[in-house]
N, C-alpha and C positions, 0 to 999 in steps of 0.2 A: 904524497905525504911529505913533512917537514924534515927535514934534519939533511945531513950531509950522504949519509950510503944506508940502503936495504942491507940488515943486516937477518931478516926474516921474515917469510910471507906464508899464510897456511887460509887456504880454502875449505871452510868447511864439506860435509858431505853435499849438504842441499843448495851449494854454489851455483850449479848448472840453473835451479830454478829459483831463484834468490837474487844470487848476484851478490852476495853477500861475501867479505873477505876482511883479513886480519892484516896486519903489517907494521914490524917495528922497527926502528929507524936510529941510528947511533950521531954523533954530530953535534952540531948547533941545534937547535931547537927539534932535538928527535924527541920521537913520543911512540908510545903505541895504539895504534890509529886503525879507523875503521871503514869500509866502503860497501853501500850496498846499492851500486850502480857496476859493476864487475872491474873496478879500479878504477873509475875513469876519475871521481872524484874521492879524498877522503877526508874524515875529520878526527881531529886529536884528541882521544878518550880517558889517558893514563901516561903516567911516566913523562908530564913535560917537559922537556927542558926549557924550560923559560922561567918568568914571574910575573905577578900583576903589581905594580908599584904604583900604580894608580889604575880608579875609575873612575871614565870620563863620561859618559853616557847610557841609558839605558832605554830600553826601546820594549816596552809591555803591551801584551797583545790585549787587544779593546774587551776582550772574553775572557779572561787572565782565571777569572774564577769556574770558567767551564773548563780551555785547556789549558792551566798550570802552564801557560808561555810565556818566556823572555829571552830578550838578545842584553848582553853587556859590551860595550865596547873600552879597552882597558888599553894600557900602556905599560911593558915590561920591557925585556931586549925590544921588539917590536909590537907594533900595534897588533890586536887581536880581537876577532869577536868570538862570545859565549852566548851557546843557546841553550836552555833548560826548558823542560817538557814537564819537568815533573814539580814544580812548584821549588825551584833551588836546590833540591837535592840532590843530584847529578848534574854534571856541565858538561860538553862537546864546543870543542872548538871549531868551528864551521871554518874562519879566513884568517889568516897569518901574513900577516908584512913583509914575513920574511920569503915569501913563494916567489916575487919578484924584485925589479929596482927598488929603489929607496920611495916604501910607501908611507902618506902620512894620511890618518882618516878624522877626519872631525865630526862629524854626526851619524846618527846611526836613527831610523824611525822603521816602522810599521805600515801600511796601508791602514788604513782606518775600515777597508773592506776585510781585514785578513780575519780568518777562520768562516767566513760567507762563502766559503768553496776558493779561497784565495789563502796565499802563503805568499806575500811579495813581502821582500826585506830591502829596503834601499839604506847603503850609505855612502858618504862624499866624502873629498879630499884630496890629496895629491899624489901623483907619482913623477919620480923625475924631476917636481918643481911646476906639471901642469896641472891641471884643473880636474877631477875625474869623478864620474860616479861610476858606482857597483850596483848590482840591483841582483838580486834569486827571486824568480818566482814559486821555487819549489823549497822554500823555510830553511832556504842558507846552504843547499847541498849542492847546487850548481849556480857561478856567480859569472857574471856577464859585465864590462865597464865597456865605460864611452868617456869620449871630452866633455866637458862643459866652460861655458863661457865665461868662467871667472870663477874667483875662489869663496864659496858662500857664504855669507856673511847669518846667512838665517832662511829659513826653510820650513814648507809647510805642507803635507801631502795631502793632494786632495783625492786620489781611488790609485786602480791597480797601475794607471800608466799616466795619472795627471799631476803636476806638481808645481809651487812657486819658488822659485830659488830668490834669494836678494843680492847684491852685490856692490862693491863701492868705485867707479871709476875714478877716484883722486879729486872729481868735484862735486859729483852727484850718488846718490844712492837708486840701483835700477835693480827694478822686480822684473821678472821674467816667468812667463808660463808656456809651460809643455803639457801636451796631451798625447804626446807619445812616445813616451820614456824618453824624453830628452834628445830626442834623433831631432826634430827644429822643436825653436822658441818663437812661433809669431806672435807674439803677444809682449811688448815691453814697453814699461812704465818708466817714468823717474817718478821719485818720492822724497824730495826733500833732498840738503845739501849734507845732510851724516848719514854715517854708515846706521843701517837696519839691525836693531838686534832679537826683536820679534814677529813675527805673523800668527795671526789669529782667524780660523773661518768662521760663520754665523752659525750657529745650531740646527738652521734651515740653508746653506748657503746653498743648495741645489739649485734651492726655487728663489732666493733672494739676493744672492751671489754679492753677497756683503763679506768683506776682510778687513780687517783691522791694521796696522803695521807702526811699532814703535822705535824710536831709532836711540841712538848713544848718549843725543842732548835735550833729555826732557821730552822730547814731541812725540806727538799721536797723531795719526792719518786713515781718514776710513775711505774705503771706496765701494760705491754699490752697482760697477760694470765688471765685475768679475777682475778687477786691478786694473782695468786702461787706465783710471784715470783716478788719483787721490784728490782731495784737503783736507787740512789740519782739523782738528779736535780741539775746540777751546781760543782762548783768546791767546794773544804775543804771551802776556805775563803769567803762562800756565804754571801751576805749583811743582809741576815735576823734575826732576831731576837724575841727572847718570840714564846709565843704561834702562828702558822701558821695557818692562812685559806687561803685556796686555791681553784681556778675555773678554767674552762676549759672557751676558745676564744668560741663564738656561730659558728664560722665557722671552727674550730679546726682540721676538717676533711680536710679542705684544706687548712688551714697556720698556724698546730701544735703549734698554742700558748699558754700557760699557762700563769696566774697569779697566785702571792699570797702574805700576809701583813705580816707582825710581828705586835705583840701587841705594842711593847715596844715605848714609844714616840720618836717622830722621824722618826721612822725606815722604815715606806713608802710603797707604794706599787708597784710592782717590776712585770718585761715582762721577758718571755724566748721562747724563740722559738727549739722545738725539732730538732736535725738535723743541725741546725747554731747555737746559743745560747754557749758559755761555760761558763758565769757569767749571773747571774739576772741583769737586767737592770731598774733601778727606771724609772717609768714613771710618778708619780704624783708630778710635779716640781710645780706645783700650790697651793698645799696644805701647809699650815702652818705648820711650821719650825718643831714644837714639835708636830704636829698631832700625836693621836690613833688609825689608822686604822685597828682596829682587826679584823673584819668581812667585807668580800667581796662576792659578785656573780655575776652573769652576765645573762642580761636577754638572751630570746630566742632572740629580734632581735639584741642584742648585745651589749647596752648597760652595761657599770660595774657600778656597786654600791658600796659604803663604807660605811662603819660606824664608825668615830671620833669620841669616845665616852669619848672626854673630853664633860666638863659642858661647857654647851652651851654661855655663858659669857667668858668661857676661851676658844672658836675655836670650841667646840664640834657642827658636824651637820652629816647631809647625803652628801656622796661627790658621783659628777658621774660624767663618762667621756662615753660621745658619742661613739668613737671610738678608743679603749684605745687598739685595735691591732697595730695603725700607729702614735695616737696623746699622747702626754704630760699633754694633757689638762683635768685639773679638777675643775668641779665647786663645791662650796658648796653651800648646802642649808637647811635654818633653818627653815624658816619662818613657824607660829604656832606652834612652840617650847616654852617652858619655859625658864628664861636665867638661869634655876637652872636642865635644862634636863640635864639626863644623859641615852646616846642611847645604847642598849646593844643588839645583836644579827640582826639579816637582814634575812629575807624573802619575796620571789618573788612570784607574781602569774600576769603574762600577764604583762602589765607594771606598777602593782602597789606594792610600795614598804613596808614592816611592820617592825617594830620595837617597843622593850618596854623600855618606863622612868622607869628607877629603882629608881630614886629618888621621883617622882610624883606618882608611880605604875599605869601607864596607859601604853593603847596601841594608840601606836601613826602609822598612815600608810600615805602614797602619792603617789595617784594618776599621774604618770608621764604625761600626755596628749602630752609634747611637747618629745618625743621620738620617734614620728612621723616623717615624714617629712609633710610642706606645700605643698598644695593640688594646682597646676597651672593653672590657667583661660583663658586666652587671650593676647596674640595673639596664634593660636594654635599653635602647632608645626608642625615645618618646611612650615608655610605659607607664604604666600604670601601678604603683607601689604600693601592697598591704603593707603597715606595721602598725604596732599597739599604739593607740588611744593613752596619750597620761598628761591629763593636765591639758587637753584642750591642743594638745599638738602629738605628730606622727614620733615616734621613735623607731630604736633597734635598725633602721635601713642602713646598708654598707655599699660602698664602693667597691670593685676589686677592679684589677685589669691584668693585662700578659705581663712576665717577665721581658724585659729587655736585656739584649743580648750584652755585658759590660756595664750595664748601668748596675750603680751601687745603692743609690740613694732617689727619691721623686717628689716632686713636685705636684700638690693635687690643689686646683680649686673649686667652688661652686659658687654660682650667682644668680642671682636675678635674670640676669639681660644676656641674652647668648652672644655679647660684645666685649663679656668682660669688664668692663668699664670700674678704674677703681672702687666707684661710690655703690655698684651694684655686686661685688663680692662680698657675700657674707662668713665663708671659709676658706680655708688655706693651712698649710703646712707641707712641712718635708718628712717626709716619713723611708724607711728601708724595706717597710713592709711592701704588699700588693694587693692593699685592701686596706680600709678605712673605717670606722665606725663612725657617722655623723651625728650631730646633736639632735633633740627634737627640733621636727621640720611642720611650717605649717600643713591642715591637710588642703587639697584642691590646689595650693600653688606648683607653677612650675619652676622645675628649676635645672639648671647646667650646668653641666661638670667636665673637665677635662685635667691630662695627666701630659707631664714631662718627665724626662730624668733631666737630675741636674748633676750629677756626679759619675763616674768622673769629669766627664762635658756633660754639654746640653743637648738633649736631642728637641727635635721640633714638638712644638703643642701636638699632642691628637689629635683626633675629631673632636668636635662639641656635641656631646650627646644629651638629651633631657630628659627627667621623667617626673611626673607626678603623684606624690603623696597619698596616700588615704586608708581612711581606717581597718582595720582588721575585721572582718564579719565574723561574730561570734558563734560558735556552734552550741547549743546545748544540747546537754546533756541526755542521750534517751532512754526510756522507762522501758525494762525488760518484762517480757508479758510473759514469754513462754520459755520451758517450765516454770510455774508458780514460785515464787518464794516460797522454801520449807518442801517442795512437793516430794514426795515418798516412791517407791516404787516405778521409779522413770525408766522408762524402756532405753535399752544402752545405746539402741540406734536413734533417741527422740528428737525432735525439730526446735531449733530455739528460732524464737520470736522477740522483735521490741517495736519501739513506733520508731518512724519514718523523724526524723530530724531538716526542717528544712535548711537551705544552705549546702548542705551534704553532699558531695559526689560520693562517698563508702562510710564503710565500717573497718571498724578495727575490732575483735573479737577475741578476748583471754579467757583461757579453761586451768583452771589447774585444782589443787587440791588442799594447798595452803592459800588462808587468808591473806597472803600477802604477794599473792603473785608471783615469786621470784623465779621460780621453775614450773611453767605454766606447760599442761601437757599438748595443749590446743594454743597457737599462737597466729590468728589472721590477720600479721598487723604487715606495715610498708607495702611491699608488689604485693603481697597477697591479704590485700582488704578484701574486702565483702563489698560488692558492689549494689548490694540491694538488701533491703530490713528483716532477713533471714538465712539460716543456716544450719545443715543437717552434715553432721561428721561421717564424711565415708566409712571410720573405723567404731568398730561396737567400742564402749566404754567400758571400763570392768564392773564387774555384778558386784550390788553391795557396796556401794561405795559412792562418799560425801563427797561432789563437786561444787566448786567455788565460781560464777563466772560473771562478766562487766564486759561491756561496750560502750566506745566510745566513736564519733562521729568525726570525719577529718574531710577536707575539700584541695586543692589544688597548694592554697594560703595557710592554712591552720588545721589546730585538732582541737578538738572542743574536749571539756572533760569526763572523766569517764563515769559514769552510771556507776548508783550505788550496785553493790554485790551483791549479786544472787546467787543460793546456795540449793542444791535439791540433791536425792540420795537414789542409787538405780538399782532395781529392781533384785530381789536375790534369786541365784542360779536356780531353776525345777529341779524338784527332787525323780530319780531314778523311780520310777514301779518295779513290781515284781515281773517275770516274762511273760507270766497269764495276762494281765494284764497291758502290757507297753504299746502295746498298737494300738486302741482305744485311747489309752493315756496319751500317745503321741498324735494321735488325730484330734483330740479335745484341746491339749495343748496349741496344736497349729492354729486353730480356731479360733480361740483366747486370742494371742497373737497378733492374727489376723485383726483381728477386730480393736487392739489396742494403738497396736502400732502406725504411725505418723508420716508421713512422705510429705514432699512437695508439690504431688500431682494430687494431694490431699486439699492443698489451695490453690483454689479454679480460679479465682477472678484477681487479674492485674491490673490495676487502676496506674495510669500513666500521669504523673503529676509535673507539669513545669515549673523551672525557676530561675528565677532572675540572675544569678549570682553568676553563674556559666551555661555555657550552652554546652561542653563539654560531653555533658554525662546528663541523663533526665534521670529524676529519682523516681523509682519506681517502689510504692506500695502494695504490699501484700496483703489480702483479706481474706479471710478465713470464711468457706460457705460451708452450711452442712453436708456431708456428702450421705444420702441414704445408703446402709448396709443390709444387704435381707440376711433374716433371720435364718438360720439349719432348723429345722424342726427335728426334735430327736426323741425315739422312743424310748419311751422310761424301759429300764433293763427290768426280770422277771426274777424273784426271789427265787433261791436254791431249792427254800420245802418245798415250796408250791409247784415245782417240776417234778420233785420227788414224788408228791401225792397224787400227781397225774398222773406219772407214769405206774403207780400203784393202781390207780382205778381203771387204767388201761386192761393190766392183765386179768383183774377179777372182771370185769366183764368181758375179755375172752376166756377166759375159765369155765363162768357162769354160760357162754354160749356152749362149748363142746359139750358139757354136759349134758345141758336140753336135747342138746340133737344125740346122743347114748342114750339117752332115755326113749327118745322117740323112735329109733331104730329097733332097741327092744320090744317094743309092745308090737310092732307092726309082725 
């Protein structure tokens, strides 16, 4: 650990299986510091003694947005590196200057394989006054140095163990490549008579082993054998000037473009294309007059980045251009700047930008969101568009599309010709909304639409998506057949009936009791249409009682209007018999009933009818066939006298026999 004496050490309980320990340190640069290798290395968590008086470097891992990594390398008493895991919220000092001789470190990078199952940290510089790199494979907690052949002038990593250092021997500038951390360099170049002050690989450089390299006075040099061998970029009288950074197009591999800036004010930043190209061509006509554009790159999807590192009061910002293979166009942008920032250096990870104020000594980064394109809603593409009929052209169709993450404000137009082409736009506006209402639109043309944000930046066009216009298919209205208008006495379980409406995928069906709908007690409208030209309510109706009811027709597109009102009244409650009675009475009743009452299995024949409108849903019509019901034959019941009187004539003539036979036992 740092400082001058242990002044305390404590191992937790789970040390034995961990390896995990504490330690805090009085002195020169004591801290209280951490180790979870069982001491052998530690890093400075708390209580530094030191300062950051400056940031010189920053080294962001290529996944920055999966694992919240970065290394800072800074300058206080001594040099230092910072690692953070958690997106800057906490820091560990992994290497201090002070562990040895008089160190000095000038760069600090990443493998561009790290978090791929890799954790390699390379930085360079001196001890003593010689030449030296550091390297960790394991994310800064154990760090390993070697010589190297000269003090680097510029540097490019190309995986876990490959790299190009640059360097100036007093008359030449010479590249040098390692492919095994720097233990030999067979591979070395000259490249011009000044010192290097960038290197750049292809987007493809595996398989095209193309690099770029720009040096102190104006010049550009490409080489396509992996660096054996360079030439210049451009004719003697190239437009550039001061120190060069340079980048490869993100599509490079198929329209060989490079960029690159001069420091010097003014001086711009400049398009060449390998192959057509014999002068640099300034592309950033947008940029103020005297910009600093010293540092450039270019995301993966292709955006370029600058960095104008005047003070932000006098021009200085982040300048970025969209599409700086085809456009001119640069915007700046400052905002959450100081007007006293001054931006020094530019690094990329996905599409977020980093940079440090050398005047503030902070690190300042941005988030790009609008390097996106907007995300397109509706109308889909290449559809087909219902809306109203007025005057001969389409209305009512809208545009909508996603929110963009930052965007304030958008940009929509539609056209003709999926090219855009001035003469073939017939709308446009900037709107804050996420959705548009269009004018009427012819019917059967097509047409194309796409969305930007333009506020705060620009983000890129959309997609072009098209659709086509056309009239609304009208539904009318259908004629309610069943219950009758006015009908009396309706069974509370009855069946409604209307006609079949062509166009029609459902029904929408309202019951209620006032004329005016407003609390309807039966509502079969939205998910619960009626998918066919009938319908019988699971629940009895109450007895005695005025119902009001309308249907109306609706299909994927529209609802047609609703059917005039039909009104019918149901049935009133049977009265009670006496108990002589009620079982008779309830057997007649059931009967009645029976014979009144209505179902769906009442209508046998399904007629299947096609229609042109969708294939979605077939309308199907309902016909009503007779269903034969057999008669009860029922015997008439037998008047009270007339049981009476029988049963009177019954006993007189048993009376009348006993008699006879007393009589006839007498005589004999």
């Amino acid at each position: 650990p740092s400082g001058d004496a242990v002044t305390a050490l404590a191992m937790p309980a789970g040390y034995k299986n961990n390896g995990k320990a504490y330690c805090a340190t009085t002195g020169y640069d004591s801290a209280f510091s951490v180790s979870f290798d069982r001491g052998i290395n530690w890093n400075q968590c708390g209580l530094i003694d030191t300062t950051v008086d400056a940031i010189i470097e920053a080294a962001v891992s290529p996944r920055y947005d999966f694992n919240e990594t970065l290394f800072l390398l800074t300058w206080g008493n001594e040099y230092s590196i910072w690692r953070s895991g958690d997106s800057c919220k906490s820091w560990q000092r992994v290497f201090s200057g002070s562990s040895g001789n008089f160190i000095s470190i000038d760069k600090i990078a990443l493998s561009p394989q790290y978090e791929n199952g890799s954790r390699v940290l390379y930085f360079c510089g001196s001890e003593d006054g010689n030449s030296q790199l550091w390297k960790s494979a394991d994310n800064g907690q154990s760090i390993s140095a070697r010589d190297m052949p000269f003090i680097v002038d510029a540097w490019e990593i190309i995986d876990d163990a490959s790299f190009f250092i640059a360097g100036f021997t007093g008359s030449d500038a010479c590249l040098y490549r390692t492919i095994d951390n720097g233990a030999h360099y067979k591979y070395k170049s000259t490249v011009g008579s000044q010192s290097l002050t960038s290197i750049a690989l292809s987007p493809q450089y595996s398989s095209d082993k193309t690099l770029l390299a720009g040096n102190c006075d104006g010049a550009v040099y490409i080489s396509t054998d992996e660096g054996l061998t360079f030439t210049p970029l451009g004719n003697l009288s190239s437009p550039l000037r001061g120190n060069v950074s340079v980048a490869f197009d993100a599509a490079f591999t198929q329209n060989n473009i490079v960029y690159a800036a001069g420091d010097i004010s003014g001086n711009g930043i400049y398009r060449f294309t390998l192959g057509e190209s014999s002068v640099w061509e300034e592309i950033d006509h947008t940029l103020p007059a005297d910009a600093m554009a010293g540092y450039i790159d270019v995301s993966a999807s292709g955006v370029l980045y600058g960095i104008n590192y005047q003070l932000v009061n006098a021009g200085g910002s982040l300048e970025r251009c969209l599409n700086p293979a085809s456009s001119h166009f640069f915007e700046s942008f400052a905002g959450g700047l100081y007007d006293n920032t001054t931006l020094i250096g530019i690094w990329l990870a996905g599409n977020t930008v980093w940079s440090i104020d050398t005047t503030n000594n902070l690190l300042f980064y941005f988030k790009d969101t609008l390097s996106q394109p907007v995300a397109l809603g509706s109308p889909a593409n290449l559809s087909i568009v219902n809306g109203t009929l007025a005057a001969g052209n389409i209305k009512n169709i809208t545009l909508s599309w996603k929110a963009l993450e930052g965007a304030s404000s958008y940009r929509w137009q539609l056209s003709e010709n999926q090219g855009f082409y001035l003469s073939s736009i017939i709308a446009e506006d900037t709107t804050t909304a996420c959705s548009v209402k269009l004018n009427p639109l012819e019917a059967g043309s097509v047409y194309y639409w796409r969305v930007r944000a333009v506020t705060p930046l620009e983000s890129p066009w959309s997609e072009t998506w098209s659709f086509t216009p056309q009239a609304l298919t009208s539904l009318d209205a259908p004629l309610l057949e069943s219950p009758a208008a006015g009908a009396l006495n309706v069974p509370v379980n009855t069946l409604f009936q209307w006609t079949a409406v062509s166009g029609a995928h459902g029904y929408e069906l309202e019951i209620a009791t006032q004329t005016d709908f407003n609390n309807p007690v039966v509502s079969m409208t939205g998910t619960n249409a009626i998918p066919v030209n009938a319908w019988q309510n699971p629940q009895a109706f109450a007895h005695n009682t005025t119902y009001y009811w309308r249907v109306r027709a609706i299909n994927s597109d529209a609802k047609g209007n609703w059917s005039g009102a039909g009104v019918f009244a149901t049935m009133a409650a049977e009265a009670i018999k006496s108990t002589t009675s009620s079982t008779a009475t309830t057997e007649r009743t059931a009967v009645a009933e029976t014979q009144t009452t209505q179902s769906l299995a009442s209508f046998t024949t399904v007629e299947v009818v096609s229609t042109a409108v969708s294939t979605e849903f077939s309308m199907i019509t309902i016909v009503q066939t007779p269903q034969s019901t057999a008669q009860l034959q029922q015997t008439p019941a037998i008047p009270d006298w007339l049981c009476y009187m029988l049963g009177f004539m019954a006993i007189l003539i048993v009376v009348l026999l006993a008699t006879i036979l007393i009589i006839v036992a007498k005589k004999r």
